[in-house]
GUTOR-393912 format. One record per residue: x, y, z of N, C-alpha, C, O in turn; residue in one letter. Coordinates in Angstrom, 2 decimals. Example, Ala and Ser with C-alpha at 12.3 -4.5 7.8 and 13.67 -1.06 7.14 Angstrom:
2
{node {13.19,-5.69,7.80},{12.30,-4.50,7.80},{13.20,-3.30,7.80},{14.24,-3.32,8.46},"A"}
{node {12.85,-2.25,7.08},{13.67,-1.06,7.14},{12.90,0.03,7.87},{13.41,1.14,8.04},"S"}
// end
This chain:
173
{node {0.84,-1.18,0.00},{0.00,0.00,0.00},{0.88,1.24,0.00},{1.97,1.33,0.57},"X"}
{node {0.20,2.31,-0.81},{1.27,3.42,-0.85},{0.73,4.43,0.31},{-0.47,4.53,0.61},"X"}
{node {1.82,5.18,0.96},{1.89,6.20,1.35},{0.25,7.23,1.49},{-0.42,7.46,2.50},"X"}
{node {0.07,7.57,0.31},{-1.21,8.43,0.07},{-2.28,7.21,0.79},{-2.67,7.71,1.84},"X"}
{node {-2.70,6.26,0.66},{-3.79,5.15,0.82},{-3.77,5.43,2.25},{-4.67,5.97,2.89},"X"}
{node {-2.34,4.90,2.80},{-2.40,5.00,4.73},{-3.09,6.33,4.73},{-4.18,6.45,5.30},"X"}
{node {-2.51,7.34,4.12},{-2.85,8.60,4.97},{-4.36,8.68,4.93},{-5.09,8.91,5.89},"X"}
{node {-4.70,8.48,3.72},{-6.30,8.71,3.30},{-7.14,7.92,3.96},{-8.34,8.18,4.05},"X"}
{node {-6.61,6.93,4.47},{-7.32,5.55,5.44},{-7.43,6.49,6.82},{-8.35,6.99,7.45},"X"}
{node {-6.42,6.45,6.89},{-6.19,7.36,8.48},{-6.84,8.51,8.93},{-7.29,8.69,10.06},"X"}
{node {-6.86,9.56,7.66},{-8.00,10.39,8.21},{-9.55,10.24,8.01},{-10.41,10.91,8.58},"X"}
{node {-9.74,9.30,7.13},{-10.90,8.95,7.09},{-11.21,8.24,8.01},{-12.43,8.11,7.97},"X"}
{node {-10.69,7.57,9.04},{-11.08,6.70,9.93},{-11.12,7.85,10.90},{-12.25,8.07,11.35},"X"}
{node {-9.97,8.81,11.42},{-10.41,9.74,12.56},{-11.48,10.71,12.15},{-12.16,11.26,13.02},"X"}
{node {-11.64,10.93,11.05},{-13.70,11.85,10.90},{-14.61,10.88,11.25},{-15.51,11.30,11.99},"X"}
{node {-14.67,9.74,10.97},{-15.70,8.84,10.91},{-15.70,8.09,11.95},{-16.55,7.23,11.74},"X"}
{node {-15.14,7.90,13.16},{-14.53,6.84,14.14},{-15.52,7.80,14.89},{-16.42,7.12,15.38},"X"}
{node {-15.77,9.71,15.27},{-16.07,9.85,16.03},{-17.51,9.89,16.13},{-18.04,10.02,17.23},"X"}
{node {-18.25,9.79,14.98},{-19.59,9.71,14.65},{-19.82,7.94,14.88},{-20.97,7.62,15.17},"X"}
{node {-19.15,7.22,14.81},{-19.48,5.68,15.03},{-19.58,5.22,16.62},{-20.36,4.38,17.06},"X"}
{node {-18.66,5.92,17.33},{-18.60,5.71,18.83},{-19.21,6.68,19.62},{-19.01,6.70,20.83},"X"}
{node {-20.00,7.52,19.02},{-20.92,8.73,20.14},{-21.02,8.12,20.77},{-20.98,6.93,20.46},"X"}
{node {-21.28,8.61,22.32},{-21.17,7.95,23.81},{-22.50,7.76,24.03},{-22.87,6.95,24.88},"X"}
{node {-23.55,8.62,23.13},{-25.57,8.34,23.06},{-25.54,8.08,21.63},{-25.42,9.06,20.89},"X"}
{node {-25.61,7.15,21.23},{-26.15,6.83,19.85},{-27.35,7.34,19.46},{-27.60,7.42,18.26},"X"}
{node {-28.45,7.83,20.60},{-29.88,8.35,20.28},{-29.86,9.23,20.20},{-30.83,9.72,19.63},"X"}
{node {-28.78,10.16,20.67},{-28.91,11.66,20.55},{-28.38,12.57,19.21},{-28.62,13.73,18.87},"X"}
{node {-27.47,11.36,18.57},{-26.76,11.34,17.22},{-27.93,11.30,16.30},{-27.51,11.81,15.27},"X"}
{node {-28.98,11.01,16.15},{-29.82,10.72,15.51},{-30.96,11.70,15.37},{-31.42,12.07,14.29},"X"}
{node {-31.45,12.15,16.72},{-32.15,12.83,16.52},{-33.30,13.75,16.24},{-34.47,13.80,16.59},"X"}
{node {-32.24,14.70,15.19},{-32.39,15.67,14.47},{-33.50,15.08,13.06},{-34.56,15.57,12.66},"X"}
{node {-32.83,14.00,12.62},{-33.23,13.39,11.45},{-34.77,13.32,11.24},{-35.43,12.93,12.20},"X"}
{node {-35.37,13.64,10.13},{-36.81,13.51,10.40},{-37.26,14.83,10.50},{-36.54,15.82,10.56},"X"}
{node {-38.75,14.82,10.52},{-39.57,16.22,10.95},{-39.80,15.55,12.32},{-40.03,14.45,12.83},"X"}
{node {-39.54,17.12,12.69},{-39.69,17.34,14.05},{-41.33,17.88,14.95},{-42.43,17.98,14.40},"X"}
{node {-41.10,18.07,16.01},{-42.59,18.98,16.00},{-42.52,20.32,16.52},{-41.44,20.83,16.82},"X"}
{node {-43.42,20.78,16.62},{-43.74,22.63,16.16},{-44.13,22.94,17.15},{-45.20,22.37,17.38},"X"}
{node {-43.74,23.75,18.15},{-44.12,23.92,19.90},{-45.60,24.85,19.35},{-46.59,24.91,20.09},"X"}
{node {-45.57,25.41,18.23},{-47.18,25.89,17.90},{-48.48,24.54,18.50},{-49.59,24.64,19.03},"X"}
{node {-47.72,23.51,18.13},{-48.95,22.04,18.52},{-48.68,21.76,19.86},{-48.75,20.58,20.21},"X"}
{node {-48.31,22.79,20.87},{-48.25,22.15,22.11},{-48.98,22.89,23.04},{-48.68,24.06,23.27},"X"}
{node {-50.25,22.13,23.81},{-50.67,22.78,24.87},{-50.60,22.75,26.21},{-51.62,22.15,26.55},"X"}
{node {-49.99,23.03,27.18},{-50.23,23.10,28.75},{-51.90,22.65,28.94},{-52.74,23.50,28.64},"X"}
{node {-52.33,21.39,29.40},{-53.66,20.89,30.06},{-53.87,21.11,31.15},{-55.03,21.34,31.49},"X"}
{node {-52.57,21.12,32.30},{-52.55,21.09,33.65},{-51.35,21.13,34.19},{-50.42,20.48,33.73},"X"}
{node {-51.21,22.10,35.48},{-49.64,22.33,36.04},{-50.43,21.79,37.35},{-51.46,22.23,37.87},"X"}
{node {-49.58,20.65,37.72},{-49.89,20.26,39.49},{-48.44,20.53,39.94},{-47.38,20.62,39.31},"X"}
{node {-48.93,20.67,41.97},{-48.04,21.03,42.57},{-48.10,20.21,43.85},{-49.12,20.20,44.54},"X"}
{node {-47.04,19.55,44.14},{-46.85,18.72,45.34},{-46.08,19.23,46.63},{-44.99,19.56,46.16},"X"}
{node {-46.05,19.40,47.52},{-47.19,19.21,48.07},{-48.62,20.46,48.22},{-48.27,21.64,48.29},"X"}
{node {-49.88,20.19,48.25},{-50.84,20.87,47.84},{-51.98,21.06,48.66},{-52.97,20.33,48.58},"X"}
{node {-51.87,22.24,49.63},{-51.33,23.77,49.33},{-50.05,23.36,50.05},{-50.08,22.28,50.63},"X"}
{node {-49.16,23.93,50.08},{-47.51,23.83,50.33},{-47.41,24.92,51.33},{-48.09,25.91,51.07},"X"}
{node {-46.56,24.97,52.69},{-46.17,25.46,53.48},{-45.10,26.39,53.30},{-44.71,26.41,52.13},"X"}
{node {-44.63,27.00,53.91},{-43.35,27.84,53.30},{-42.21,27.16,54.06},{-42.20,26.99,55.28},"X"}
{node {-41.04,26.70,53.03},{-40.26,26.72,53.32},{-40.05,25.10,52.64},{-38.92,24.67,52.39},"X"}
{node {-41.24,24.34,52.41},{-41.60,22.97,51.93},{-40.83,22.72,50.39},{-41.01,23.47,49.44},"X"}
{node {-40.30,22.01,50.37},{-39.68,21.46,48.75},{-41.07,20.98,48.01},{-42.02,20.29,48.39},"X"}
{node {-40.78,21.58,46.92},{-41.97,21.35,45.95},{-41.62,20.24,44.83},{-40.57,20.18,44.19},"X"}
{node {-42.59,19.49,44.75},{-42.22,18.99,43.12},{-43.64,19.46,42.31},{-44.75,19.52,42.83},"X"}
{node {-43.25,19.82,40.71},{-44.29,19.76,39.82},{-44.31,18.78,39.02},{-43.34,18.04,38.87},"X"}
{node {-45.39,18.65,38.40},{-46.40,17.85,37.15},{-46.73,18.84,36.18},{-47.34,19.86,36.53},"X"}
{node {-46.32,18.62,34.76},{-46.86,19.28,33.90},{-47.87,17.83,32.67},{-47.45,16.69,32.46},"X"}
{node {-48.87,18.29,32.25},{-49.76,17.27,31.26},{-49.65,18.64,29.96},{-50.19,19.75,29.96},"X"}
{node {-48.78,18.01,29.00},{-48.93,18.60,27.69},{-49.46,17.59,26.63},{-49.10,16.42,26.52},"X"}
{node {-50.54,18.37,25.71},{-50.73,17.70,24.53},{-49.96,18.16,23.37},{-49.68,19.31,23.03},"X"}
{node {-49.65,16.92,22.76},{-48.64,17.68,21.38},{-50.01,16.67,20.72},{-50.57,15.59,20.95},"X"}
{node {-50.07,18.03,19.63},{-51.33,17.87,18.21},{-50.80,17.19,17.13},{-51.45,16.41,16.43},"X"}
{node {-49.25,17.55,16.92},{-48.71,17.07,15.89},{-48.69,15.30,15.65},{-49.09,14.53,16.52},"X"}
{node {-48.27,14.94,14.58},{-48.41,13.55,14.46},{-47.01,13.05,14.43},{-46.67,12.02,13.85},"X"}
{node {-46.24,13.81,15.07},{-44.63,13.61,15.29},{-44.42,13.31,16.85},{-45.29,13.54,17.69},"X"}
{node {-43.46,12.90,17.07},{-42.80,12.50,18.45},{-41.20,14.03,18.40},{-40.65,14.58,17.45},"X"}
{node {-41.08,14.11,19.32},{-39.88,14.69,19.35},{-39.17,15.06,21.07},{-39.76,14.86,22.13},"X"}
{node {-38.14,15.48,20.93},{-37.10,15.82,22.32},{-37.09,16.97,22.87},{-36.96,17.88,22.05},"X"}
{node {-37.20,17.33,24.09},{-37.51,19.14,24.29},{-36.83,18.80,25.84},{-36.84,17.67,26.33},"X"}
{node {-36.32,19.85,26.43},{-36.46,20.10,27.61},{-37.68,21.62,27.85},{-37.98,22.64,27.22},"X"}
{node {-38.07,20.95,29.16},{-39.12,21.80,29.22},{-38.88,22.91,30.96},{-38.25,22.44,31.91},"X"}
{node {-39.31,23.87,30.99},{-39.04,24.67,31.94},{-40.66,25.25,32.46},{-41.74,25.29,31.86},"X"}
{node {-40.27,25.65,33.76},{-41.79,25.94,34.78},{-40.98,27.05,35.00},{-39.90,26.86,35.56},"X"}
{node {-41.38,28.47,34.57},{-41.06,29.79,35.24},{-42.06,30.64,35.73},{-43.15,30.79,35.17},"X"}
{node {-41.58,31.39,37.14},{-42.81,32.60,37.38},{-42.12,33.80,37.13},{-41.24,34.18,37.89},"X"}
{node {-42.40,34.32,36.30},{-42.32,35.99,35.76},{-41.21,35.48,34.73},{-41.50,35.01,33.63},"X"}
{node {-39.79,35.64,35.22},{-38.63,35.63,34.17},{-37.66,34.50,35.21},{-36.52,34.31,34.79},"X"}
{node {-37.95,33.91,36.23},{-37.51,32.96,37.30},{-37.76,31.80,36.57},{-38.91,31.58,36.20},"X"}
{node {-36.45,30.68,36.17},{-37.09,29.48,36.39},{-37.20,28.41,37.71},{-36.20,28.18,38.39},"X"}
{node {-37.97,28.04,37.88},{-37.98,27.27,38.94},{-37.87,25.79,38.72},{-37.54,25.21,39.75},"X"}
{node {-38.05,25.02,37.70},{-37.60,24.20,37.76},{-37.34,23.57,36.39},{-37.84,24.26,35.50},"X"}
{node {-36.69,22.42,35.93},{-36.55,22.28,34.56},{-36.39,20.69,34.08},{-35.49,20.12,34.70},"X"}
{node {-37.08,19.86,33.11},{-36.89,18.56,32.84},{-36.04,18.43,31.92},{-35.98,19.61,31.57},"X"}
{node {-35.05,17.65,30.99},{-33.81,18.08,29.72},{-34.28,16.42,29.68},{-34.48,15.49,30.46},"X"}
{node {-34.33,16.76,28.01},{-34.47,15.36,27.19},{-35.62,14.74,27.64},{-35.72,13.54,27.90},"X"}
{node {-36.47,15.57,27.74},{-38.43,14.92,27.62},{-38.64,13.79,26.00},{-38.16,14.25,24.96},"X"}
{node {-39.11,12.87,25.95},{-39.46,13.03,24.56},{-40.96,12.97,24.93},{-41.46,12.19,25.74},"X"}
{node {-41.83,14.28,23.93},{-43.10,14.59,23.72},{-43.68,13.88,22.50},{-43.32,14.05,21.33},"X"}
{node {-44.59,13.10,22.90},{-45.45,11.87,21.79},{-46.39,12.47,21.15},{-46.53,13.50,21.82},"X"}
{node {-47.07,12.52,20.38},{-48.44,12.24,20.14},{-49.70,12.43,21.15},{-49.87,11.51,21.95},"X"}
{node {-50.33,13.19,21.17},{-51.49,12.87,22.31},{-51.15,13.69,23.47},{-51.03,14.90,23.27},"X"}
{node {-50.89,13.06,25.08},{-51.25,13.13,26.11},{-49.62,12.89,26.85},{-49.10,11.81,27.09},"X"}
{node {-49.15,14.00,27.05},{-47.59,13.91,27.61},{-47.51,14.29,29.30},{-47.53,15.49,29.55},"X"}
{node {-47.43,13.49,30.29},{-47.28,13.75,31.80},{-45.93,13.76,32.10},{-45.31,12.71,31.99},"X"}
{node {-45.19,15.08,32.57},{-43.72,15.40,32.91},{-43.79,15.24,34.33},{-44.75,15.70,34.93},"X"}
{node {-42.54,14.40,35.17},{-42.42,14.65,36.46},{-40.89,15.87,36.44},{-39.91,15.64,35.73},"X"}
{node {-40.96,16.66,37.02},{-39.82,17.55,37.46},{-39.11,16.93,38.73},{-39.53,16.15,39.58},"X"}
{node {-38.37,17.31,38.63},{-37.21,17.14,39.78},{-37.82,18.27,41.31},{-38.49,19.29,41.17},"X"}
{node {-37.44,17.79,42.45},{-38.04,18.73,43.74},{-37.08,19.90,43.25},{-36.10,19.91,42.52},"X"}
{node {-37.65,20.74,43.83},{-36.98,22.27,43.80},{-36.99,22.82,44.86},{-37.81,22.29,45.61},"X"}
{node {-36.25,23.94,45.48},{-36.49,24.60,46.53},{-37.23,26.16,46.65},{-37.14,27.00,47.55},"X"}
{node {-37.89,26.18,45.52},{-38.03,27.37,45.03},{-39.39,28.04,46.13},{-40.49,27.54,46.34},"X"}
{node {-38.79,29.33,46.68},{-39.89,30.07,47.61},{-40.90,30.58,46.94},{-40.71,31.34,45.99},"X"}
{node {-41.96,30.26,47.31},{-43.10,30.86,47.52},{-43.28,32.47,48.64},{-43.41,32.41,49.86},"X"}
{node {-43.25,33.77,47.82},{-43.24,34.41,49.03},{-44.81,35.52,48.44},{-45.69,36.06,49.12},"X"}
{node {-44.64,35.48,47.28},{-46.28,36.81,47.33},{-47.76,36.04,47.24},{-47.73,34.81,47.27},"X"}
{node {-48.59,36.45,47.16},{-49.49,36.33,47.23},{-50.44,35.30,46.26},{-51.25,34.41,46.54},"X"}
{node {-49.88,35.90,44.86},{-49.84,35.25,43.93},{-48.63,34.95,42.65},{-48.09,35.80,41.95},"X"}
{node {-48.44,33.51,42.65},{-47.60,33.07,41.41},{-47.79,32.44,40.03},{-47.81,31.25,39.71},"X"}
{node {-47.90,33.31,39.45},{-48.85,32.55,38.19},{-47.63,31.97,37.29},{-46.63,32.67,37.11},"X"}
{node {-47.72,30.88,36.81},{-46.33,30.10,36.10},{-46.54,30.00,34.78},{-47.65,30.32,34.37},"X"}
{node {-45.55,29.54,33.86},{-45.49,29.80,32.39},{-44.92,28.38,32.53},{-44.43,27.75,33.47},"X"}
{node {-45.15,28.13,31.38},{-44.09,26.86,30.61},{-43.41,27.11,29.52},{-44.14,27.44,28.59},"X"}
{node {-42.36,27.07,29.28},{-41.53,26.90,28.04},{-40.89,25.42,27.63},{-40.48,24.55,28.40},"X"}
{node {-40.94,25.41,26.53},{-40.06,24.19,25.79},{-38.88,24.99,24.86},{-38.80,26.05,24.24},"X"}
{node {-37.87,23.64,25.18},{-36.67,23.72,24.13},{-36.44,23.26,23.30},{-35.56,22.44,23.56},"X"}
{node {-36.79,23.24,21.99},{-37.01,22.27,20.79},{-35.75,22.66,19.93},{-35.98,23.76,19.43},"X"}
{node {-34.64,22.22,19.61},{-33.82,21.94,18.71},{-33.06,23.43,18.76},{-32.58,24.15,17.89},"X"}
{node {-33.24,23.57,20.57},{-32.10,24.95,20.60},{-32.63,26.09,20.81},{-32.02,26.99,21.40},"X"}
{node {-34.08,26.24,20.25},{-35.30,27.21,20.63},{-35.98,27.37,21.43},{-36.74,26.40,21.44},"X"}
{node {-36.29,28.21,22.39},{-36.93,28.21,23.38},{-38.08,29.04,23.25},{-38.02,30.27,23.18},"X"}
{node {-39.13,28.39,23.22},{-40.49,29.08,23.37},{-41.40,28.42,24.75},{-41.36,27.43,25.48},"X"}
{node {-42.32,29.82,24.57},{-43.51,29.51,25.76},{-44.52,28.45,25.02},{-44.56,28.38,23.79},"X"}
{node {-45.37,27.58,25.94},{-46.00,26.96,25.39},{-47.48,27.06,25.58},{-47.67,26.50,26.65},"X"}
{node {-48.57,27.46,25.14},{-50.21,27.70,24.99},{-50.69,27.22,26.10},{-50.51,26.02,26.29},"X"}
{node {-51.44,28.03,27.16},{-51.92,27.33,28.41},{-53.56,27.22,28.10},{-54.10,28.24,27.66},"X"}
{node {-54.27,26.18,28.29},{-55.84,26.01,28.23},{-56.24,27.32,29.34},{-56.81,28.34,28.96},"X"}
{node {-55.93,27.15,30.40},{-56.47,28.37,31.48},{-55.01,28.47,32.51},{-54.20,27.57,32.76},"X"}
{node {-55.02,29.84,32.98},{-54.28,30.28,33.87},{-53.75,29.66,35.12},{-54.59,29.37,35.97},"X"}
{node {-52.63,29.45,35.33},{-52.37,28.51,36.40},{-51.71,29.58,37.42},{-50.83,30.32,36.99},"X"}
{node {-52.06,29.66,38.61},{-51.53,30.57,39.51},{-51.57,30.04,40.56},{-52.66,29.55,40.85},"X"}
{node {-50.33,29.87,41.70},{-50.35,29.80,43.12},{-50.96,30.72,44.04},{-50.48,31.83,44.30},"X"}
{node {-52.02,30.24,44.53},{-52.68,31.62,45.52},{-52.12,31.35,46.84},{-51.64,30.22,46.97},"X"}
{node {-52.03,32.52,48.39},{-51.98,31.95,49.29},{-53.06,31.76,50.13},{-53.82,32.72,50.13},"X"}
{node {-53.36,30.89,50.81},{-54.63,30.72,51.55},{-53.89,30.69,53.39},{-52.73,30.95,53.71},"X"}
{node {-54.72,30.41,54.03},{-54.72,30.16,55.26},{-53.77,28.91,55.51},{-53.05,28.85,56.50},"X"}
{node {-53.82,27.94,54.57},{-53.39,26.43,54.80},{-52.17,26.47,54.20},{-51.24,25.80,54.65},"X"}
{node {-52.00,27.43,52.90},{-50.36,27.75,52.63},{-50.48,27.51,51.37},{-51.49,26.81,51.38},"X"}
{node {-50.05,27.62,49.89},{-50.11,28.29,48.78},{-50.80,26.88,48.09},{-50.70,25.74,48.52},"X"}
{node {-51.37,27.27,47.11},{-52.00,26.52,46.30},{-52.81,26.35,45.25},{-53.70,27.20,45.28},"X"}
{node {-52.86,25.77,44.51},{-53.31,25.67,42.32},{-54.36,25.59,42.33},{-55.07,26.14,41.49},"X"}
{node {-54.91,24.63,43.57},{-56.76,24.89,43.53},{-57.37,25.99,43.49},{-56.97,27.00,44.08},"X"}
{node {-58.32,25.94,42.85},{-58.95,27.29,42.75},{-59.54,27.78,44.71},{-59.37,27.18,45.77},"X"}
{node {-59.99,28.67,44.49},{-59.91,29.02,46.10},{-61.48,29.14,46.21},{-61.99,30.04,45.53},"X"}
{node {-62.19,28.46,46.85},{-63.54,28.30,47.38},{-64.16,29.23,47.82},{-63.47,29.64,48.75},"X"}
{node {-65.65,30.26,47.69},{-65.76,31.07,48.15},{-67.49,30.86,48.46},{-68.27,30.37,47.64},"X"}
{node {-67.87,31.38,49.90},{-68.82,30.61,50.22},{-69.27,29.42,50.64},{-68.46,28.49,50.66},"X"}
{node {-70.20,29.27,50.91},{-71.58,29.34,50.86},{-72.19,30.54,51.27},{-72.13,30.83,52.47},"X"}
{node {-72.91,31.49,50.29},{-73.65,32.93,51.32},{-74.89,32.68,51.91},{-75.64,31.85,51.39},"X"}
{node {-75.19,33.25,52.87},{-76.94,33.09,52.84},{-77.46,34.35,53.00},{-76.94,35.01,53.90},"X"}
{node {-78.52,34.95,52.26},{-78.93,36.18,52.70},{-80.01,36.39,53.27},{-80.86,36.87,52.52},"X"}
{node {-80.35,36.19,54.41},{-81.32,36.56,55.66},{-81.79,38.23,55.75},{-81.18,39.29,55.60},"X"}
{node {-83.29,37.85,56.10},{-83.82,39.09,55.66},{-83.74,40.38,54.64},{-83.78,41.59,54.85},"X"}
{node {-83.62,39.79,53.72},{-83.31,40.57,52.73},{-85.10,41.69,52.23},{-86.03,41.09,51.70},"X"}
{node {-85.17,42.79,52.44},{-86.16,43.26,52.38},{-86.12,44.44,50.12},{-85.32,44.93,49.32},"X"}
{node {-87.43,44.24,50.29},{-87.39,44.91,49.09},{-88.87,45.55,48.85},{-89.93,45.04,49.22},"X"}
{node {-88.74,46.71,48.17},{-90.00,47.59,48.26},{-89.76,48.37,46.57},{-88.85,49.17,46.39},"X"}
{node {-90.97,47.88,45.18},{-92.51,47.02,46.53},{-92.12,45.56,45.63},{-91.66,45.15,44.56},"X"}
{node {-92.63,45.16,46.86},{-92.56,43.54,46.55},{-94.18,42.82,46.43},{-95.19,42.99,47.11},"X"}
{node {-93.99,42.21,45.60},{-93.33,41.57,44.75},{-92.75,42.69,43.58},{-92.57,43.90,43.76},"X"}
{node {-92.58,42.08,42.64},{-92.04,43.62,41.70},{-92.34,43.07,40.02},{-92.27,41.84,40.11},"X"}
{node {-92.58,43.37,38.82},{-93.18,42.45,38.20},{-92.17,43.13,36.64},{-92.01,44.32,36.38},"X"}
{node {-91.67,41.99,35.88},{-90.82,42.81,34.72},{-90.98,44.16,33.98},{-92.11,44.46,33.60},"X"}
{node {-90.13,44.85,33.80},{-89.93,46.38,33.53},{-90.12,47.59,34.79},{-89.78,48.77,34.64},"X"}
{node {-90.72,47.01,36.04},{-91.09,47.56,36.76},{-89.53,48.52,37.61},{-88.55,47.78,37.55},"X"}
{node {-89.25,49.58,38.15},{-88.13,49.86,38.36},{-88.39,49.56,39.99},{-89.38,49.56,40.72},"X"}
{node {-86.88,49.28,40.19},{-87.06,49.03,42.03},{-86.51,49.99,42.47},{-86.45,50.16,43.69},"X"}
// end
């Protein structure tokens, strides 16, 4: 073998040696394919453990996203309040349908009144917010912060007087 052959063997084997031995073979891959479009992704539900949470309590969250698309793909996904993240999942893969994320505990304080949270995804380096069905906010209550909506009532209104009564449509009171 001549001279030129070794060399040409040789560097062709060190370009190509390092794409053959990636240390994640799945992550080498990928890219390949259509991907999906954080436009097809909705926030269904942000839960919070423990619920209502005490101050000072380690939290874990639950996020339920639907992806619309008819693609599967890889995202890390993030839970922020205002421009704070509080906590973050890396290398989700989001299916088809009905996606339930567990997060890692966080220590993240709870200190105002109200915390209303965002979600973002990271899709192929991009970071966008992702479409919430309805508003998710930490309120504080008496028992200590929490996603449930906050209960109000039962009223009763006793003796309620009105003149003239009865009163009959168009009539002004």
């Amino acid at each position: 073998m001549g001279v030129k052959k070794v060399t040409g063997f040789l560097i062709g084997f060190l370009v190509l040696f390092p794409l053959c031995s990636h240390s994640q073979p799945s992550k080498l891959f990928r890219t390949i394919g259509p991907s999906i479009d954080p436009r097809d992704l909705r926030v269904l539900q942000i839960e919070m453990t423990p619920d209502p949470a005490r101050e000072g309590q380690l939290l874990r969250f639950y996020v339920t996203i639907s992806n619309l698309s008819h693609f599967s793909g890889w995202a890390s996904v993030f839970i922020k309040d205002r421009d704070e993240v509080i906590t973050a999942a890396h290398d989700v893969l989001l299916r088809p349908a009905y996606n339930r994320i567990a997060f890692p505990q966080t220590d993240y304080r709870l200190y105002r009144y109200e915390h209303c949270f965002i979600v973002e995804v990271d899709i192929e380096r991009t970071r966008r917010p992702v479409d919430v069905v309805k508003e998710f906010c930490c309120r504080r209550t008496a028992y200590g912060w929490t996603l449930a909506p906050i209960a109000v009532g039962p009223f009763f209104v006793e003796d309620l007087e009105m003149f003239p009564d009865p009163i009959y449509p168009g009539q002004e009171v």
